[in-house]
mmCIF file of the N, C-alpha and C atoms, coordinates in Angstrom:
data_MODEL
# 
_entry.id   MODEL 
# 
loop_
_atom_site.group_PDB 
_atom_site.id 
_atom_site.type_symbol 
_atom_site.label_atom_id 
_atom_site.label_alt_id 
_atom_site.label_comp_id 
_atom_site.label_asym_id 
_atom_site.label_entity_id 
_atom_site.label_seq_id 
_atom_site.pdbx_PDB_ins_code 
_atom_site.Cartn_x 
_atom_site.Cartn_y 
_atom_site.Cartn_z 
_atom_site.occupancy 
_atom_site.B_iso_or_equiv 
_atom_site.pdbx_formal_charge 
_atom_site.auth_seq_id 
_atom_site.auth_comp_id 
_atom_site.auth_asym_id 
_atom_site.auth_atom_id 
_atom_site.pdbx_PDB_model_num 
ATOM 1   N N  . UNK A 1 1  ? -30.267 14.567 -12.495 1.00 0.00 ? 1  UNK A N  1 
ATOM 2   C CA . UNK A 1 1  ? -28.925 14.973 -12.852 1.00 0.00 ? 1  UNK A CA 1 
ATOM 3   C C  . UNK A 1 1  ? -28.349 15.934 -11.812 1.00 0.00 ? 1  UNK A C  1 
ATOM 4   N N  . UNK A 1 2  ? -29.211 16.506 -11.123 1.00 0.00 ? 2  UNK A N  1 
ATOM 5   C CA . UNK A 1 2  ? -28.513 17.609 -10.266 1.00 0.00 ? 2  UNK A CA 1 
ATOM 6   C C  . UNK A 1 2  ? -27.983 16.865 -8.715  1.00 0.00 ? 2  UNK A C  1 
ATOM 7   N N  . UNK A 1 3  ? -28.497 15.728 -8.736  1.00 0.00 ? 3  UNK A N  1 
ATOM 8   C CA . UNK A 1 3  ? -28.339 15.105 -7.407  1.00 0.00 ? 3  UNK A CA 1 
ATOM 9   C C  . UNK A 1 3  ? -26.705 14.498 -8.045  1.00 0.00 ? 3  UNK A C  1 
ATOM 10  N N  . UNK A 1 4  ? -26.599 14.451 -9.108  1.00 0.00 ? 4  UNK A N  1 
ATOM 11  C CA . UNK A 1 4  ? -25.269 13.609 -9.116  1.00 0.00 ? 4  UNK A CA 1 
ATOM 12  C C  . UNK A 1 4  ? -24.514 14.655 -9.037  1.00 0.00 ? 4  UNK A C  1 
ATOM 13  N N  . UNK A 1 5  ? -24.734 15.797 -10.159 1.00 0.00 ? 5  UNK A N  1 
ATOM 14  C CA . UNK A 1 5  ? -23.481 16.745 -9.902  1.00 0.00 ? 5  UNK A CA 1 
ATOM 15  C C  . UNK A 1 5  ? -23.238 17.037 -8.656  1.00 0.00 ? 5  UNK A C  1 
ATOM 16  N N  . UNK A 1 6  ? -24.365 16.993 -7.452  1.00 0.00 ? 6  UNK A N  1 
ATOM 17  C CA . UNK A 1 6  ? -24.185 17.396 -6.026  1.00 0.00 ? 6  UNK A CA 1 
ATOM 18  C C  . UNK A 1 6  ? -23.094 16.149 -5.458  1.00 0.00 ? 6  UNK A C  1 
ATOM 19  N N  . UNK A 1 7  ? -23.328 15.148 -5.581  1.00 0.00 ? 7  UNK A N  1 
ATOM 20  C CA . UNK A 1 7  ? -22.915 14.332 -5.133  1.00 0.00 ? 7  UNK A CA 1 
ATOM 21  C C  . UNK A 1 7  ? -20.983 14.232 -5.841  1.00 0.00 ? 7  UNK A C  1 
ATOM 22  N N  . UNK A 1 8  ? -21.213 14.472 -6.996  1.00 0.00 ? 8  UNK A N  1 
ATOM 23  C CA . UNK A 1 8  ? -19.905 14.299 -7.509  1.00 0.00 ? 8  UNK A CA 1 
ATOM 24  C C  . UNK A 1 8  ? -19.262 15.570 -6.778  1.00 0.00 ? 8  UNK A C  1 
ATOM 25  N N  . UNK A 1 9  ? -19.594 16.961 -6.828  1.00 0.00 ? 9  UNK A N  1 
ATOM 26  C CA . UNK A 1 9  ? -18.732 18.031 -6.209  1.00 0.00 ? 9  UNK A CA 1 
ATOM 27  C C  . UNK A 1 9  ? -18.606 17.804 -4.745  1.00 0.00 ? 9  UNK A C  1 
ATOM 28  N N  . UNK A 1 10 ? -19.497 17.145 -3.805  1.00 0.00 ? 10 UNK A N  1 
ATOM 29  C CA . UNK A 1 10 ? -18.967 17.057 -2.503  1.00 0.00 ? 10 UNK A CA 1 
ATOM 30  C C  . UNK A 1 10 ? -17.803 16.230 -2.365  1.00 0.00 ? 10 UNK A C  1 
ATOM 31  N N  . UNK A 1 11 ? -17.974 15.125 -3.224  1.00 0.00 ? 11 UNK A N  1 
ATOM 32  C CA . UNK A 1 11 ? -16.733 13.510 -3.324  1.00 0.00 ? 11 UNK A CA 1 
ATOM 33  C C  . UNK A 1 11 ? -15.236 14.303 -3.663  1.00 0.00 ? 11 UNK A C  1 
ATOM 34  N N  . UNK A 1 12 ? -15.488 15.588 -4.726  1.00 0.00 ? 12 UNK A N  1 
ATOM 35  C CA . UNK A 1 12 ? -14.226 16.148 -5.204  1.00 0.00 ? 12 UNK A CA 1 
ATOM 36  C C  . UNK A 1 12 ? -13.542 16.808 -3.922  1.00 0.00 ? 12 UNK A C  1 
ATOM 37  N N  . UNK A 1 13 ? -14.430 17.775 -3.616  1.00 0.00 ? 13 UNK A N  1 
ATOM 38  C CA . UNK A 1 13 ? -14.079 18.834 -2.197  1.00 0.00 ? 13 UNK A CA 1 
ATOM 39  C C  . UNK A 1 13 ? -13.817 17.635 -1.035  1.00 0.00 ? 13 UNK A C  1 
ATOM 40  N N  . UNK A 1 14 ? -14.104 16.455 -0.400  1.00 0.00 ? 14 UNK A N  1 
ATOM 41  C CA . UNK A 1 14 ? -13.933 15.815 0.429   1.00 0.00 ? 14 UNK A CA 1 
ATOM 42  C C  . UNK A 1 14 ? -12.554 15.298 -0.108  1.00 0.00 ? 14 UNK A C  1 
ATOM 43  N N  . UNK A 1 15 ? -12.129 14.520 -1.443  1.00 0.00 ? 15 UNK A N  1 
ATOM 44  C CA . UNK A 1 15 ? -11.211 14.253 -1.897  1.00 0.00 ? 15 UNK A CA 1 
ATOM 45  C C  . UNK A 1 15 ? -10.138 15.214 -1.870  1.00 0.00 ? 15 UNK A C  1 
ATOM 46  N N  . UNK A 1 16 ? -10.116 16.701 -1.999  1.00 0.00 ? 16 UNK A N  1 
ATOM 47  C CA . UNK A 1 16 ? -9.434  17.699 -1.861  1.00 0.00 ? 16 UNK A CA 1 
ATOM 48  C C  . UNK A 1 16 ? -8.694  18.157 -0.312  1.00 0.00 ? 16 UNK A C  1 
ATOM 49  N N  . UNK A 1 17 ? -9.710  17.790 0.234   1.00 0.00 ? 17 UNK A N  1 
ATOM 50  C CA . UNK A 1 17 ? -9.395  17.796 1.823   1.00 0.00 ? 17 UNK A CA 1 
ATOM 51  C C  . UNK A 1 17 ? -8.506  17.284 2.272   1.00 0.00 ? 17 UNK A C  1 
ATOM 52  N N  . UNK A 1 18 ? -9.242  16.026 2.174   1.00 0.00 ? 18 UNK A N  1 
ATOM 53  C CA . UNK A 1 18 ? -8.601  14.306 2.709   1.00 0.00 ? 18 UNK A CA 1 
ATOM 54  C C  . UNK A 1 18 ? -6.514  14.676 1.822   1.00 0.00 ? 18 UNK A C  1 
ATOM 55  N N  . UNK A 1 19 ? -6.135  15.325 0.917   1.00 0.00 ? 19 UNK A N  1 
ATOM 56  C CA . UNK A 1 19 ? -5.046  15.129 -0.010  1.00 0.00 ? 19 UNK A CA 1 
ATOM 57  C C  . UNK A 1 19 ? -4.351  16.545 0.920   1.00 0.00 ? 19 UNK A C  1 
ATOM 58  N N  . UNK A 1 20 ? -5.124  17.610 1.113   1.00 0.00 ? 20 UNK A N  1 
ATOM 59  C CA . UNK A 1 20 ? -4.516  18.772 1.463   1.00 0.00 ? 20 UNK A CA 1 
ATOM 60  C C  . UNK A 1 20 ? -3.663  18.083 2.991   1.00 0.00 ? 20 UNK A C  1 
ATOM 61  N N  . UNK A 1 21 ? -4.869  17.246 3.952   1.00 0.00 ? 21 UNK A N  1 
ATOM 62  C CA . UNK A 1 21 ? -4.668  16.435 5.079   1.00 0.00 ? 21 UNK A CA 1 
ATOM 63  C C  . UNK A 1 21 ? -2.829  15.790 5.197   1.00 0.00 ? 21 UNK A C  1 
ATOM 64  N N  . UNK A 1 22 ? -3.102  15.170 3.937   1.00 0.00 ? 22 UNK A N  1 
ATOM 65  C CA . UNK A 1 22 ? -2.265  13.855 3.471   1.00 0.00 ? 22 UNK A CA 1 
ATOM 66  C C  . UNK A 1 22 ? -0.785  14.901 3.279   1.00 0.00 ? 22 UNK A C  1 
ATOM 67  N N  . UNK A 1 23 ? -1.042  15.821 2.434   1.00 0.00 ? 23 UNK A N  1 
ATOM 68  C CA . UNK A 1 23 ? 0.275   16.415 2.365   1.00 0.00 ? 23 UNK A CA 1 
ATOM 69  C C  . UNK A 1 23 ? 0.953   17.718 3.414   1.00 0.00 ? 23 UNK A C  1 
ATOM 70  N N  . UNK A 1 24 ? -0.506  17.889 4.149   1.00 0.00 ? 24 UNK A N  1 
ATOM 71  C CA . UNK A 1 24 ? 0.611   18.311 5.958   1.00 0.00 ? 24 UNK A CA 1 
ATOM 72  C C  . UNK A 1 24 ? 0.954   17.504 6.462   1.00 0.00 ? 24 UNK A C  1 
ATOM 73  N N  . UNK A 1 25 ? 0.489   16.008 6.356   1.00 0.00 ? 25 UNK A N  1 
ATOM 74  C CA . UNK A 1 25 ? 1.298   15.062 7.658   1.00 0.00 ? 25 UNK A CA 1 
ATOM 75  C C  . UNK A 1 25 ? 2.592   15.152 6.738   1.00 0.00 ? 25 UNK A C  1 
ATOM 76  N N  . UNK A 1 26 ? 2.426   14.609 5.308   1.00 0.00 ? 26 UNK A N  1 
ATOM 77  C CA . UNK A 1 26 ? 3.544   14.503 4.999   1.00 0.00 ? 26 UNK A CA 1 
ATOM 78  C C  . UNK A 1 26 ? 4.598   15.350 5.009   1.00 0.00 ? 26 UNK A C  1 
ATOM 79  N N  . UNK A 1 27 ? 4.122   16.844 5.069   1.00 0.00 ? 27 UNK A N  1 
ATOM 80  C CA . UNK A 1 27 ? 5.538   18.110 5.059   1.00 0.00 ? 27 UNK A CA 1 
ATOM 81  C C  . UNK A 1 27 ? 5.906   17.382 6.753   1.00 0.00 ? 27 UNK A C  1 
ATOM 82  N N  . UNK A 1 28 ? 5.099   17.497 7.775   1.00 0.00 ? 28 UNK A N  1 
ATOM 83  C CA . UNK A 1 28 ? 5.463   17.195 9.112   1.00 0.00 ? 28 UNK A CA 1 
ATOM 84  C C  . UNK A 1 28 ? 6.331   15.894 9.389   1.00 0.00 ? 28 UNK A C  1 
ATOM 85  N N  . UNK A 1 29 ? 6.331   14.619 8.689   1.00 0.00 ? 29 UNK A N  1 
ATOM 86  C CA . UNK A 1 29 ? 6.714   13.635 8.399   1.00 0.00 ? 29 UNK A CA 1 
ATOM 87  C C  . UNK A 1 29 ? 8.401   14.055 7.732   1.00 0.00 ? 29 UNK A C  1 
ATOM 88  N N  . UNK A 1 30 ? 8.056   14.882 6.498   1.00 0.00 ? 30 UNK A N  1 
ATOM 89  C CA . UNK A 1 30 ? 9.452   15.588 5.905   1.00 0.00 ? 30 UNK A CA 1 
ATOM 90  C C  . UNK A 1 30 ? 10.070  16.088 7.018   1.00 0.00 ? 30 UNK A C  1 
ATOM 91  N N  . UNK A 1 31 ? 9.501   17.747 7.664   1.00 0.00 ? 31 UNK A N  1 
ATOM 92  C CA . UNK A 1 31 ? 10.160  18.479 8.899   1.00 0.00 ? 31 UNK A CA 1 
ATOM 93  C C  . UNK A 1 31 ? 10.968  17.428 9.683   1.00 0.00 ? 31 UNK A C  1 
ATOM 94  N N  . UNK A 1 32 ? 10.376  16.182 10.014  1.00 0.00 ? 32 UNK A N  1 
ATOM 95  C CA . UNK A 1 32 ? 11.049  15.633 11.300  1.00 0.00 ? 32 UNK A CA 1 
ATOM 96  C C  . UNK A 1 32 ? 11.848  14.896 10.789  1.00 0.00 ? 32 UNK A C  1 
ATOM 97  N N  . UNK A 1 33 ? 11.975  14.331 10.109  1.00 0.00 ? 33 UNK A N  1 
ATOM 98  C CA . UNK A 1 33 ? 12.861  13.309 9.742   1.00 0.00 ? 33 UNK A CA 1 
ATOM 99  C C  . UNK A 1 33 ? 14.563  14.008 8.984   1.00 0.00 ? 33 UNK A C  1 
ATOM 100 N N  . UNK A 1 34 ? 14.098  15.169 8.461   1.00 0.00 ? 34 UNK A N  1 
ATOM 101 C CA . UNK A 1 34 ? 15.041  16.326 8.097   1.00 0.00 ? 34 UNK A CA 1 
ATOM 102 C C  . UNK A 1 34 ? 15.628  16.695 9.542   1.00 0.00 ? 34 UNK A C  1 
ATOM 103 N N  . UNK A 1 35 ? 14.701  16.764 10.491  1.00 0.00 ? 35 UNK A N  1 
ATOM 104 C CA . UNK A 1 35 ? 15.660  17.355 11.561  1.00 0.00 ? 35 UNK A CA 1 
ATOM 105 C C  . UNK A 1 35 ? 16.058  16.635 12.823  1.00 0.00 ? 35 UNK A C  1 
ATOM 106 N N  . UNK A 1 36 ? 15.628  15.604 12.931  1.00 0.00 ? 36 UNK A N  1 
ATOM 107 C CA . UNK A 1 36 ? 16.286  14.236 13.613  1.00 0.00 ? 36 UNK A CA 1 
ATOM 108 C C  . UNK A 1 36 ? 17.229  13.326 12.761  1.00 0.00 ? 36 UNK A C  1 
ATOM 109 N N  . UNK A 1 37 ? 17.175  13.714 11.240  1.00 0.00 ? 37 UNK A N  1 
ATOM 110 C CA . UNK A 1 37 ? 18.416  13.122 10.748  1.00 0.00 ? 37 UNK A CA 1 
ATOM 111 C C  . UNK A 1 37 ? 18.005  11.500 10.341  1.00 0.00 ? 37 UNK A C  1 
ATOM 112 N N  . UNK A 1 38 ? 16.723  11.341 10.023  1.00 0.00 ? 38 UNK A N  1 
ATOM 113 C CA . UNK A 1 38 ? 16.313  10.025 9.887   1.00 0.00 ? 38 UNK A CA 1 
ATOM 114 C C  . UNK A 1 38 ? 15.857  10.243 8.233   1.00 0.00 ? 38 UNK A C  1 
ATOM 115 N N  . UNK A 1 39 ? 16.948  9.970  7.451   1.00 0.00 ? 39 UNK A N  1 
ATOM 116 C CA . UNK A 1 39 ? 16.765  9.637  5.608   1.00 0.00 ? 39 UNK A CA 1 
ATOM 117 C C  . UNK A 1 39 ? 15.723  8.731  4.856   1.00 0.00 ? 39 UNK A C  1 
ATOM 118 N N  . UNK A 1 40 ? 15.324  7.783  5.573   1.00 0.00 ? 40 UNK A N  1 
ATOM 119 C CA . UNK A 1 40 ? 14.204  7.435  5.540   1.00 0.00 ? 40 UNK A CA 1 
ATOM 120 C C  . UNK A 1 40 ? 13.152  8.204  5.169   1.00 0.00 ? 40 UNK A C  1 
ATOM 121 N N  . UNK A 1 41 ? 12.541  8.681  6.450   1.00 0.00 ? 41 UNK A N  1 
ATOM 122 C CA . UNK A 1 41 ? 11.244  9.558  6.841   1.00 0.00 ? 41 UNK A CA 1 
ATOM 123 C C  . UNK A 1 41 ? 11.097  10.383 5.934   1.00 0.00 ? 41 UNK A C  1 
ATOM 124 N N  . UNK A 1 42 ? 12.537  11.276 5.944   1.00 0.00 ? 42 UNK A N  1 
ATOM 125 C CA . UNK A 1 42 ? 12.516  12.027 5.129   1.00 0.00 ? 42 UNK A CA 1 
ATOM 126 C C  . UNK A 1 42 ? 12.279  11.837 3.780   1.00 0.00 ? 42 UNK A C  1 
ATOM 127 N N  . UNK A 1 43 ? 12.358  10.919 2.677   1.00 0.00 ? 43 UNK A N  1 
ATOM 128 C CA . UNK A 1 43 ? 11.859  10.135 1.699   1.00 0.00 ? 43 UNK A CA 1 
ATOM 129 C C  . UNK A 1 43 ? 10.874  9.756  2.004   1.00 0.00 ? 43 UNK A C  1 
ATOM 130 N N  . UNK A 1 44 ? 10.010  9.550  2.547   1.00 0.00 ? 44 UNK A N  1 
ATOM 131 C CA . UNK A 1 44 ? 8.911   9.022  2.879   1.00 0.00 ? 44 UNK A CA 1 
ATOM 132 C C  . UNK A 1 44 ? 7.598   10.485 3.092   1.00 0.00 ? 44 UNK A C  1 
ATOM 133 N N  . UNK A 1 45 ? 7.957   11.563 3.977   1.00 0.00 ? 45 UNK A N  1 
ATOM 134 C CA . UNK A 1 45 ? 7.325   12.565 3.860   1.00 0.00 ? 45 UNK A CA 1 
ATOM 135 C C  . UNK A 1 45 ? 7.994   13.700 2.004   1.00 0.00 ? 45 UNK A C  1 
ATOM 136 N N  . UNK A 1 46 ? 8.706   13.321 1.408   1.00 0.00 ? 46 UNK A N  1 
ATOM 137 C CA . UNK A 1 46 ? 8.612   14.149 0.460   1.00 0.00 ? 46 UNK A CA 1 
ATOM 138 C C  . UNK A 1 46 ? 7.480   12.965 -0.711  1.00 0.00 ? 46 UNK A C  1 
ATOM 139 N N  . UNK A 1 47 ? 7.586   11.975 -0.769  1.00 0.00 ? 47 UNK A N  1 
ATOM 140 C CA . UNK A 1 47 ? 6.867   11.449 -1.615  1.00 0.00 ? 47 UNK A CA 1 
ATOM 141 C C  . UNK A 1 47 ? 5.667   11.135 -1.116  1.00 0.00 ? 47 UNK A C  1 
ATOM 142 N N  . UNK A 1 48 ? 5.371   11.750 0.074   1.00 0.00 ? 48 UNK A N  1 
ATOM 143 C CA . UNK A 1 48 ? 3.657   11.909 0.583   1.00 0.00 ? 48 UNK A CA 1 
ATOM 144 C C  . UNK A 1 48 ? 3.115   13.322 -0.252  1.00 0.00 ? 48 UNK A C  1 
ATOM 145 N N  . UNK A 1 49 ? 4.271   14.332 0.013   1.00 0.00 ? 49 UNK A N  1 
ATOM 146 C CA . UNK A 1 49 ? 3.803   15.707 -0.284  1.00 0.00 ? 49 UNK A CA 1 
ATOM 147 C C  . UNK A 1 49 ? 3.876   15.812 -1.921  1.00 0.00 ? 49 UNK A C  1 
ATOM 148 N N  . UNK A 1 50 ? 5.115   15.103 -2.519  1.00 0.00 ? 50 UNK A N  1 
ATOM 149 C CA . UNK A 1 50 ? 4.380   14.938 -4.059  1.00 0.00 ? 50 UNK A CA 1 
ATOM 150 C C  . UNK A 1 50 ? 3.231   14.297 -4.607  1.00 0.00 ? 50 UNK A C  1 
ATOM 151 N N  . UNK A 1 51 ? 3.528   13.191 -4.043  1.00 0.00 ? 51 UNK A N  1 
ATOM 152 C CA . UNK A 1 51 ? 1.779   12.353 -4.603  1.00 0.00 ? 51 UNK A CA 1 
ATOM 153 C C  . UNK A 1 51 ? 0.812   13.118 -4.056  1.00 0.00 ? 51 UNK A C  1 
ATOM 154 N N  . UNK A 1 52 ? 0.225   13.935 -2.716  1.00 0.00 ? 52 UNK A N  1 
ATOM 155 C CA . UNK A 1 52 ? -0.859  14.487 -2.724  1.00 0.00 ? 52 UNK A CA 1 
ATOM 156 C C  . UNK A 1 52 ? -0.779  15.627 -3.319  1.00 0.00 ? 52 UNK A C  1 
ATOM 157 N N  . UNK A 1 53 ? 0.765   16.454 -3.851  1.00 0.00 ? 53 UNK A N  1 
ATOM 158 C CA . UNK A 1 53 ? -0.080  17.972 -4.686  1.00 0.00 ? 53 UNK A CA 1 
ATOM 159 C C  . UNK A 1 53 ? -0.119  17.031 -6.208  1.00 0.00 ? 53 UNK A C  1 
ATOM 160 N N  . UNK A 1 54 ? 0.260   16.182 -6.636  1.00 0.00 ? 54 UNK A N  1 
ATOM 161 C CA . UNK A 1 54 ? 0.023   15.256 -7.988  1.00 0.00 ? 54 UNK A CA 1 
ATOM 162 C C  . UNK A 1 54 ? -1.688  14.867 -8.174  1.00 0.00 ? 54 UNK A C  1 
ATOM 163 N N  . UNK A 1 55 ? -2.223  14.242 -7.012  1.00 0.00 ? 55 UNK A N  1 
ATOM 164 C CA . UNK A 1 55 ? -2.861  13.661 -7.006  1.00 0.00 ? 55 UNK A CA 1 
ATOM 165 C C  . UNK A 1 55 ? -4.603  15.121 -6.783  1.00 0.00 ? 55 UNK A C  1 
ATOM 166 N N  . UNK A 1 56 ? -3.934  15.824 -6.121  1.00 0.00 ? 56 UNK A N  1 
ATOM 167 C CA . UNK A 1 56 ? -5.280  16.879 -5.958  1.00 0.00 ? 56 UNK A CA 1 
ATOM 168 C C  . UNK A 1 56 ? -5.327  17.639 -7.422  1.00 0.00 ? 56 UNK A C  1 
ATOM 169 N N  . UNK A 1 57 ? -4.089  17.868 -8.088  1.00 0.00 ? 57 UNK A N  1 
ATOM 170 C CA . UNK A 1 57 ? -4.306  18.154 -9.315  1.00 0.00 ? 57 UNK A CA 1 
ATOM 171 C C  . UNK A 1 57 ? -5.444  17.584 -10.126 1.00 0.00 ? 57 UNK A C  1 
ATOM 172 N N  . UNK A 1 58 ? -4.833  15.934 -10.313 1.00 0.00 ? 58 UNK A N  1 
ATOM 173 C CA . UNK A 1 58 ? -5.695  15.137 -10.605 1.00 0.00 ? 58 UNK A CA 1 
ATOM 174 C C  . UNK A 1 58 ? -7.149  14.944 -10.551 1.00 0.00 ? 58 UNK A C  1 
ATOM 175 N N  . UNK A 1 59 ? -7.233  15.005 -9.194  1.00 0.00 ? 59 UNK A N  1 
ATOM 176 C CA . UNK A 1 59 ? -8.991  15.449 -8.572  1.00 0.00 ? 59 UNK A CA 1 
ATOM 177 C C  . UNK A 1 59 ? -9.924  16.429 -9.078  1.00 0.00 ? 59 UNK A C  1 
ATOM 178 N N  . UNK A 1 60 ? -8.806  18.018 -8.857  1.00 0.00 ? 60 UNK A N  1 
ATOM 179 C CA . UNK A 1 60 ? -9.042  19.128 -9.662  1.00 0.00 ? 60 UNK A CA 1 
ATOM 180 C C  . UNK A 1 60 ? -9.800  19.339 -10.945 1.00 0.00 ? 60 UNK A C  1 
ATOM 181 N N  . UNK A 1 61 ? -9.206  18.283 -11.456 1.00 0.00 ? 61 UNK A N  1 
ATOM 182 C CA . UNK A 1 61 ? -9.104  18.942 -13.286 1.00 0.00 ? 61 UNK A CA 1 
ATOM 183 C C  . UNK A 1 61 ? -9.855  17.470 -13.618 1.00 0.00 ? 61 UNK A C  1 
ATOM 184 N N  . UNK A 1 62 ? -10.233 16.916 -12.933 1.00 0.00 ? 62 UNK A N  1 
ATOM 185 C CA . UNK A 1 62 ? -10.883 15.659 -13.085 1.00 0.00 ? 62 UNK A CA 1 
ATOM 186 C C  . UNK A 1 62 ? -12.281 16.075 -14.299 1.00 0.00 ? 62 UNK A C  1 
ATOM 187 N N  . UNK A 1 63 ? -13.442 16.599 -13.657 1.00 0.00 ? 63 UNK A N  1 
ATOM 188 C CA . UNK A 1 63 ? -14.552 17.078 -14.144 1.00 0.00 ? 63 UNK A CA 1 
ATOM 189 C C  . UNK A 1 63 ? -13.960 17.620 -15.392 1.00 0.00 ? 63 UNK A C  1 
ATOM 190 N N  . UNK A 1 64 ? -13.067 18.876 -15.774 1.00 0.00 ? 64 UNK A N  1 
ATOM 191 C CA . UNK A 1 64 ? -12.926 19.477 -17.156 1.00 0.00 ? 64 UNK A CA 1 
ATOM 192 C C  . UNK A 1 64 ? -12.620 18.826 -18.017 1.00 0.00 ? 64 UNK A C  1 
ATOM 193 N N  . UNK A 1 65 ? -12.010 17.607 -17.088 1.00 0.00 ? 65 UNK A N  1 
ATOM 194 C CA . UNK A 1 65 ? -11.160 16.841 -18.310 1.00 0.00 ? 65 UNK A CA 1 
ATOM 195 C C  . UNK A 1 65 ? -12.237 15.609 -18.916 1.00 0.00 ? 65 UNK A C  1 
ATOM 196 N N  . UNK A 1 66 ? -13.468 14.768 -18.105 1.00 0.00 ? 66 UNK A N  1 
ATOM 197 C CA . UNK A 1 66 ? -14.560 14.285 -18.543 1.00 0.00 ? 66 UNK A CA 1 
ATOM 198 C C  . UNK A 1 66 ? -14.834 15.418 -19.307 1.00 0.00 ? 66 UNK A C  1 
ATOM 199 N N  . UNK A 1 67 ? -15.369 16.412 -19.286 1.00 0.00 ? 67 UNK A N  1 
ATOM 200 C CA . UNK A 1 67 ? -16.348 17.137 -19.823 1.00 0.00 ? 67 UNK A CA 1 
ATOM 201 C C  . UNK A 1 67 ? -15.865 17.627 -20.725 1.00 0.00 ? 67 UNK A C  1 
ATOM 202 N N  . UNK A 1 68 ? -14.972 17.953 -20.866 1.00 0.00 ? 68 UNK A N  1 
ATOM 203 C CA . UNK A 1 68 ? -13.519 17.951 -22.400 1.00 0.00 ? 68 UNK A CA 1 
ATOM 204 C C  . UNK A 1 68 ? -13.519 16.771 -23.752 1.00 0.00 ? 68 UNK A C  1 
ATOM 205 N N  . UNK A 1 69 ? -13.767 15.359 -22.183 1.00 0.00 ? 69 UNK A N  1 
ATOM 206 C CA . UNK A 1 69 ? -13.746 14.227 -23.596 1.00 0.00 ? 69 UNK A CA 1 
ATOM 207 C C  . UNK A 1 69 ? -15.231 14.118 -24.112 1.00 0.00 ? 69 UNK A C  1 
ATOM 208 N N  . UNK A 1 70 ? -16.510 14.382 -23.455 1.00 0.00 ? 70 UNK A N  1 
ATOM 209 C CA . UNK A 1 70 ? -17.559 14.296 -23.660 1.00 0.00 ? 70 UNK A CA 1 
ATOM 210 C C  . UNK A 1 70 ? -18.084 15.361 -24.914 1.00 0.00 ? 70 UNK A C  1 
ATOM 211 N N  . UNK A 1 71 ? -17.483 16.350 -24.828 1.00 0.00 ? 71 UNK A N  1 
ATOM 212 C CA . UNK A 1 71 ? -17.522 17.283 -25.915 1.00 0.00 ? 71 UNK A CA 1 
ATOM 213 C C  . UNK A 1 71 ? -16.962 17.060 -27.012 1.00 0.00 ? 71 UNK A C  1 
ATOM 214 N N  . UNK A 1 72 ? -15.669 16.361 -27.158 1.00 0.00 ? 72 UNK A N  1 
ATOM 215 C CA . UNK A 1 72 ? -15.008 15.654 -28.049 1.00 0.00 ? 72 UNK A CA 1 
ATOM 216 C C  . UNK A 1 72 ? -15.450 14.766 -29.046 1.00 0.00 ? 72 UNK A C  1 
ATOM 217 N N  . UNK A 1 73 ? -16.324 13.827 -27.964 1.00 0.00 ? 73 UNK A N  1 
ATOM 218 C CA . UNK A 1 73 ? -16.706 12.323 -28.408 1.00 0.00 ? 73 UNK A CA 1 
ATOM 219 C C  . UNK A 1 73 ? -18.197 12.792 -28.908 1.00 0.00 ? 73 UNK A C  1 
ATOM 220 N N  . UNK A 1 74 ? -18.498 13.848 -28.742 1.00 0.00 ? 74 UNK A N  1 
ATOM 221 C CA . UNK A 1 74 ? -19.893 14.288 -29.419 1.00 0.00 ? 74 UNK A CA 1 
ATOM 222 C C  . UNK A 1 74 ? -20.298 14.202 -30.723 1.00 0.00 ? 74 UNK A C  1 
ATOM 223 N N  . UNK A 1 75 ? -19.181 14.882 -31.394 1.00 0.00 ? 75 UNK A N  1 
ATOM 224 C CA . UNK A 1 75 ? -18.988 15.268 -32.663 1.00 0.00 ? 75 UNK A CA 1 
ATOM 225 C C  . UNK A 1 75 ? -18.412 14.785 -33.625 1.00 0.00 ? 75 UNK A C  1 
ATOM 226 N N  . UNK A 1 76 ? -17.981 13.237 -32.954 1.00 0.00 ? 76 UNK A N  1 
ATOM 227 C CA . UNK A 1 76 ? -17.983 11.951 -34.316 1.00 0.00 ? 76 UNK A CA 1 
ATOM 228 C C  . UNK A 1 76 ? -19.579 12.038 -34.780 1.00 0.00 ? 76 UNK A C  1 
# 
């Protein structure tokens, strides 16, 4: 059991990364397209930077929220 929790907390923290990654290109993607005037891009880097702070949430609260339903589903 301890090899999985190891394994599951590195996958989270790598997943956390990889999203933090995802939503600087995307502010940088936002920055430029805001300031070259391209409406596009700019739609394109704000819905990078929402889906990755959406999505690291997600990642986040992943574990409490198994371990929330597991506690739940105990006590039928």
């Amino acid at each position: 059991m301890d090899v999985l929790t190891d394994l599951v907390g590195s996958t989270v923290a790598v997943g956390i990364v990889c999203l933090v990654a995802v939503a600087a290109i995307g502010g940088l993607v936002w920055a430029g397209g805001n300031f070259w005037d391209h409406g596009r891009a700019t739609q394109i880097g704000k819905g990078a930077v929402a889906v990755s702070i959406i999505a690291a949430f997600v990642v986040g609260g992943a574990s409490a929220l198994i371990r929330w339903g597991a506690q739940a589903g105990s006590g039928i």
